[in-house]
TIVO-2410 file (N, C-alpha, C; in nm, 3 decimals):
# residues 84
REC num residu      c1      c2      c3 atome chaine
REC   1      X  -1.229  -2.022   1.054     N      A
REC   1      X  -1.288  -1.898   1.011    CA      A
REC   1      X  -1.272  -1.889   0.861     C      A
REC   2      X  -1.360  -1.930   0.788     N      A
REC   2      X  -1.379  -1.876   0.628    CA      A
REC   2      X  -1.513  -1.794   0.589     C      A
REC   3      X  -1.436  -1.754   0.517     N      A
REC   3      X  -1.533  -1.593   0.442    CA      A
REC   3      X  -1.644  -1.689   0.352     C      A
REC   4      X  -1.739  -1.670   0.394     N      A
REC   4      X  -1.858  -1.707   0.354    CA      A
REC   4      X  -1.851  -1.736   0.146     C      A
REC   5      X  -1.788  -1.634   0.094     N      A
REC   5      X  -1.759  -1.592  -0.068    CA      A
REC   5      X  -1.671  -1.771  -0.081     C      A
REC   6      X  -1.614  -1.820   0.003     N      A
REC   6      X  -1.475  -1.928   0.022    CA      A
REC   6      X  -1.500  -2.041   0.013     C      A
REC   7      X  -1.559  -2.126  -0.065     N      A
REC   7      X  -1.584  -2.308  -0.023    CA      A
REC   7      X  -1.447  -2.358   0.061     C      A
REC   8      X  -1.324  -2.336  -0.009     N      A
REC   8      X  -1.232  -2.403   0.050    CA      A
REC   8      X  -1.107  -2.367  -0.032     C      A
REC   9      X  -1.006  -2.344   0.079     N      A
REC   9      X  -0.886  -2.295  -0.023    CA      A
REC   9      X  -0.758  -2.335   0.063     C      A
REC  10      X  -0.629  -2.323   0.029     N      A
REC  10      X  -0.500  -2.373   0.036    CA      A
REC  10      X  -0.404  -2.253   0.037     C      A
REC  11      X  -0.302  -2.269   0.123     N      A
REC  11      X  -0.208  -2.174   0.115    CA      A
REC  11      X  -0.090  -2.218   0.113     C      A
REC  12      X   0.028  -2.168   0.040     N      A
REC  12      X   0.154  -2.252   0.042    CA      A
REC  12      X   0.237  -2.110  -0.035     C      A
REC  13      X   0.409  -2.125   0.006     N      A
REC  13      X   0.482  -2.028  -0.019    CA      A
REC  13      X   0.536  -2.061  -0.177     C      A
REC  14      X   0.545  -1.952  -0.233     N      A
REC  14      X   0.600  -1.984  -0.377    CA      A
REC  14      X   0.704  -1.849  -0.354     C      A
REC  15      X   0.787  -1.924  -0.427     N      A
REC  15      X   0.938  -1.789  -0.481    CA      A
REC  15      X   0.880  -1.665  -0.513     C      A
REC  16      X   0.949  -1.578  -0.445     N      A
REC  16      X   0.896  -1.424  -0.473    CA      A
REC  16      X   1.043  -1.356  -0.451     C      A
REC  17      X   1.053  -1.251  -0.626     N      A
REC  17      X   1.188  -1.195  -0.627    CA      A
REC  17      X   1.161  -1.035  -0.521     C      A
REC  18      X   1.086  -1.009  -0.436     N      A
REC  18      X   1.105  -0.925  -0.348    CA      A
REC  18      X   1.143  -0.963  -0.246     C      A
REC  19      X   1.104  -1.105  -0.163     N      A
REC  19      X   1.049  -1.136  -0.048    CA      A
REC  19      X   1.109  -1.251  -0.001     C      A
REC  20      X   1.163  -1.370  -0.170     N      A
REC  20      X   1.202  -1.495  -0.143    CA      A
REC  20      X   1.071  -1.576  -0.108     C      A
REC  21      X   1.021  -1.612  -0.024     N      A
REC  21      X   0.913  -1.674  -0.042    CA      A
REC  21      X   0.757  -1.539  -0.042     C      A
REC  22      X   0.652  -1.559  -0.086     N      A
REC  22      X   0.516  -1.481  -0.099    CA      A
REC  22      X   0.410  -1.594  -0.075     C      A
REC  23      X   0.332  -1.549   0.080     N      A
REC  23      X   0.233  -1.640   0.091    CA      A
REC  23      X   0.126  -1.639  -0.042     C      A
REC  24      X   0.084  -1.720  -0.066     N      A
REC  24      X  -0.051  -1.772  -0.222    CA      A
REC  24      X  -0.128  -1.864  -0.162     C      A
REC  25      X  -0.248  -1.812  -0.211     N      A
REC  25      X  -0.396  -1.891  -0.170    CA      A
REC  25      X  -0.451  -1.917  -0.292     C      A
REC  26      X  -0.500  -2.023  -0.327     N      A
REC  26      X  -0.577  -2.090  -0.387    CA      A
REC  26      X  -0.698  -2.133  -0.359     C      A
REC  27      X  -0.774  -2.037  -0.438     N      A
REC  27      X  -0.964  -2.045  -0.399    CA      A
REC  27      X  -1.035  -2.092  -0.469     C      A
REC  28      X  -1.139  -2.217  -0.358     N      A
REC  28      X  -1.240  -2.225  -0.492    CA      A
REC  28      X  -1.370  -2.163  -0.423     C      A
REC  29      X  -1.391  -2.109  -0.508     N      A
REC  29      X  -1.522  -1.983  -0.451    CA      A
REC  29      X  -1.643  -2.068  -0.422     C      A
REC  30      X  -1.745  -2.023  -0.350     N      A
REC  30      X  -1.868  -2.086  -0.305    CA      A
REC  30      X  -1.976  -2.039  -0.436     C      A
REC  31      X  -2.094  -2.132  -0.475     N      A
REC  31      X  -2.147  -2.120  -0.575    CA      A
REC  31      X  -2.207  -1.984  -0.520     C      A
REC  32      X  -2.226  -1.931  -0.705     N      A
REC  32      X  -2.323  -1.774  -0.675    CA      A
REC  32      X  -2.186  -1.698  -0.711     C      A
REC  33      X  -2.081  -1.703  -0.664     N      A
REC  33      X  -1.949  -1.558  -0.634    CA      A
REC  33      X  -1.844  -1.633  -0.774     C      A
REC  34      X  -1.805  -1.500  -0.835     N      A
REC  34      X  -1.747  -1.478  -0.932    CA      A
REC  34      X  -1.602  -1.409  -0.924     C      A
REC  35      X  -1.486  -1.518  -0.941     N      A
REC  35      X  -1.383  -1.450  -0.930    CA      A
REC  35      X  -1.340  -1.346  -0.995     C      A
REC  36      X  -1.321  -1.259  -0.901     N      A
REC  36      X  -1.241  -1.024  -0.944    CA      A
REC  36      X  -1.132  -1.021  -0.885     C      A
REC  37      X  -1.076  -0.955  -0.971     N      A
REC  37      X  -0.993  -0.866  -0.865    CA      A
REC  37      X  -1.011  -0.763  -0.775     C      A
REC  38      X  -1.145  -0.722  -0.755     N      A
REC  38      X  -1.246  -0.677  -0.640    CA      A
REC  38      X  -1.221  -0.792  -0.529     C      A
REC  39      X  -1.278  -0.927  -0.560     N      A
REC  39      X  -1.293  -0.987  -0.455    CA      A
REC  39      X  -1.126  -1.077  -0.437     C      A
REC  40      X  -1.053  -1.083  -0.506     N      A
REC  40      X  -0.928  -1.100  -0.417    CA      A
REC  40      X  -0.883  -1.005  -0.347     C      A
REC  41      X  -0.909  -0.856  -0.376     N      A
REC  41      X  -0.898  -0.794  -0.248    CA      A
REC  41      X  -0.982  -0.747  -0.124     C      A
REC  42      X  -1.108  -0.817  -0.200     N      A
REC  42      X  -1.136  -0.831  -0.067    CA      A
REC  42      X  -1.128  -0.916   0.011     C      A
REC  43      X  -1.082  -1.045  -0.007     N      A
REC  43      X  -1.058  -1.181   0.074    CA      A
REC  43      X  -0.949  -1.132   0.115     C      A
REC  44      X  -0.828  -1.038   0.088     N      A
REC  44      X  -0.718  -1.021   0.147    CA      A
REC  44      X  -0.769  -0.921   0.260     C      A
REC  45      X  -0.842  -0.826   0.248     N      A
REC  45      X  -0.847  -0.756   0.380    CA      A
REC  45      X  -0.931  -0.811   0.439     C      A
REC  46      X  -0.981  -0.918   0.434     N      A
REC  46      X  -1.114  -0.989   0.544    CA      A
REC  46      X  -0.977  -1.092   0.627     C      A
REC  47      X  -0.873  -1.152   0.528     N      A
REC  47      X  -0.784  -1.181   0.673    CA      A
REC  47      X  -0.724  -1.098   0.742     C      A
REC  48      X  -0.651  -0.976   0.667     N      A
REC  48      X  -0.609  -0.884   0.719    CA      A
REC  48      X  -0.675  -0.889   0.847     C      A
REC  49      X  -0.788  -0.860   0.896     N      A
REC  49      X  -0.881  -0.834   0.982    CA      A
REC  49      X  -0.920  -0.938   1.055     C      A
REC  50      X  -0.921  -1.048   1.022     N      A
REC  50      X  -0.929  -1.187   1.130    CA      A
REC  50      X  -0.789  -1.211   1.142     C      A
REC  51      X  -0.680  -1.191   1.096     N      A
REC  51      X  -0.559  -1.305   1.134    CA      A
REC  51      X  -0.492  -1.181   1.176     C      A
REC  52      X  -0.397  -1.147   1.100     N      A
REC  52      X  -0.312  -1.011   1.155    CA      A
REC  52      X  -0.259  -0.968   0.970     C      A
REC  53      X  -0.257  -0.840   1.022     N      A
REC  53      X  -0.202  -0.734   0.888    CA      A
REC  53      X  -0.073  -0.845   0.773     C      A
REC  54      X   0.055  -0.864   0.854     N      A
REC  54      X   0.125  -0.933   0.800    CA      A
REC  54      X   0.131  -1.055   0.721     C      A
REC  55      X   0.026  -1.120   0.782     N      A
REC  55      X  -0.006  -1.279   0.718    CA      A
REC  55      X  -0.100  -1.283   0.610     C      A
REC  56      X  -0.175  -1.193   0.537     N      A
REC  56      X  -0.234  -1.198   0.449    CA      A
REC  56      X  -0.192  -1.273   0.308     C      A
REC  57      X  -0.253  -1.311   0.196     N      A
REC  57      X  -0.168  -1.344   0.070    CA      A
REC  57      X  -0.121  -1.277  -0.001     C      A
REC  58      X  -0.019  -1.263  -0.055     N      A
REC  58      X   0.017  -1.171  -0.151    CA      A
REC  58      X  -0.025  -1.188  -0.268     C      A
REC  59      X  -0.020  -1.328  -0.313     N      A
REC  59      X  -0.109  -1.358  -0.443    CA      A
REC  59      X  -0.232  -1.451  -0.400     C      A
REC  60      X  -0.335  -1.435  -0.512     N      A
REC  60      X  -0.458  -1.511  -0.474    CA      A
REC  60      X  -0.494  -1.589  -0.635     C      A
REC  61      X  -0.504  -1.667  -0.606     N      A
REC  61      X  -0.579  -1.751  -0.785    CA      A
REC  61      X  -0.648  -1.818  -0.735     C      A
REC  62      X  -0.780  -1.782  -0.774     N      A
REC  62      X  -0.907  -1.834  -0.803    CA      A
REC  62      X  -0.878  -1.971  -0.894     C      A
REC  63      X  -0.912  -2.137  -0.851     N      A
REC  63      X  -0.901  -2.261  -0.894    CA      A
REC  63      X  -1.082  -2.304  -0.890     C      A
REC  64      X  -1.088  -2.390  -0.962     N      A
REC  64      X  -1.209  -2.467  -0.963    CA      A
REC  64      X  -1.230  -2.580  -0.845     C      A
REC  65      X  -1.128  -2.639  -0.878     N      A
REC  65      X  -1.109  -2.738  -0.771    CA      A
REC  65      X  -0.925  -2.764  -0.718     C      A
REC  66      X  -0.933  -2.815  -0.538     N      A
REC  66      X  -0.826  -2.809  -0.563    CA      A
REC  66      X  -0.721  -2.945  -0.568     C      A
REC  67      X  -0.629  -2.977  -0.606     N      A
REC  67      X  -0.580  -3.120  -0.681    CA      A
REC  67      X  -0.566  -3.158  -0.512     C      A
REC  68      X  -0.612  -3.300  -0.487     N      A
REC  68      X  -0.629  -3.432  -0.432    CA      A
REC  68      X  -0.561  -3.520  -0.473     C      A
REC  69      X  -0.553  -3.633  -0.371     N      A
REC  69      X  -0.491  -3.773  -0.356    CA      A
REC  69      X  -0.657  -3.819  -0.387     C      A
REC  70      X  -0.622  -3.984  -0.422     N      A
REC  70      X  -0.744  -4.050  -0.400    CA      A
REC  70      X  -0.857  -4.042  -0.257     C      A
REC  71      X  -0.732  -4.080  -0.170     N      A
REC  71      X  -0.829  -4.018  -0.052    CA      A
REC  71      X  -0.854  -3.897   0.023     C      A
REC  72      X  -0.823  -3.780  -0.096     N      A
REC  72      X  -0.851  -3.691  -0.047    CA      A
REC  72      X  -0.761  -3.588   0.028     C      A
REC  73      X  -0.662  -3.632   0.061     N      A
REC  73      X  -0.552  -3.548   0.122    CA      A
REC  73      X  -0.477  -3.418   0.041     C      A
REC  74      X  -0.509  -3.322   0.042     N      A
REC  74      X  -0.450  -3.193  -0.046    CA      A
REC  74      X  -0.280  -3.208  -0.064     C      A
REC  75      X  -0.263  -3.211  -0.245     N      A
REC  75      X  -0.121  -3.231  -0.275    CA      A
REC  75      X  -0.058  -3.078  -0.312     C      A
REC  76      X  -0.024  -3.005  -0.164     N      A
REC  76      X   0.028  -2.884  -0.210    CA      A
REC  76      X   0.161  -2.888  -0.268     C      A
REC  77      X   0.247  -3.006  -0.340     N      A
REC  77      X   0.356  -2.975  -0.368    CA      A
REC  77      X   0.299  -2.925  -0.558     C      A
REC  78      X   0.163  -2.965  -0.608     N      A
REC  78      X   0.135  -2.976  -0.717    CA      A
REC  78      X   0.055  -2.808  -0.697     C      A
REC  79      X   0.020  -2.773  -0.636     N      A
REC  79      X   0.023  -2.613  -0.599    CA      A
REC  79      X   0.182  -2.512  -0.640     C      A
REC  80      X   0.241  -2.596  -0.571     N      A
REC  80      X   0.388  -2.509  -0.592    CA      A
REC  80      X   0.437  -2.541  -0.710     C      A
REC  81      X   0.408  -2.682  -0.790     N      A
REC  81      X   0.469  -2.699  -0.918    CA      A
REC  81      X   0.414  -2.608  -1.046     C      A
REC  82      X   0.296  -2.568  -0.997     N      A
REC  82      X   0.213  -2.508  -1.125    CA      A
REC  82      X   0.152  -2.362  -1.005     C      A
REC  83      X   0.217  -2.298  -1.047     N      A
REC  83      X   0.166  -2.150  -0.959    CA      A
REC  83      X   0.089  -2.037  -1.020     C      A
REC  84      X   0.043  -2.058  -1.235     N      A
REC  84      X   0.012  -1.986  -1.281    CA      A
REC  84      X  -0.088  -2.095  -1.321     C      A
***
């Protein structure tokens, strides 16, 4: 289930001084859609609403592309190394 606005995105926990870990998504938007802070909240209440209230992201950053292996396999430890 992805939001049509979504080519493809990644989720992984980064340190959060409220929470200890804060789920983060990393989006690369589908051509045409322009990353807001309108539309990170609205990608947060469109899971809200497909997954459950709790599991949503707490943070969202809009990426161009997201970092790969040669063949393609998503390197989320390079997500967690660089979180800004």
């Amino acid at each position: 289930m992805l939001n049509p606005k979504v080519k493809e995105c990644a989720v992984v926990g980064l340190p959060d001084e409220e929470r200890g870990q804060a789920v983060s998504a990393f989006i690369v938007l589908s051509e045409g859609n322009t990353a807001s802070p309108e539309l990170a909240k609205e990608l947060q209440d469109f899971v809200k609403r497909e997954i459950a209230p709790y599991k949503y992201p707490r943070r969202v950053e809009f990426v161009s592309a997201l970092p790969r292996t040669a063949t393609g396999k998503l390197q989320r430890y390079r997500l967690r190394e660089n979180p800004e």
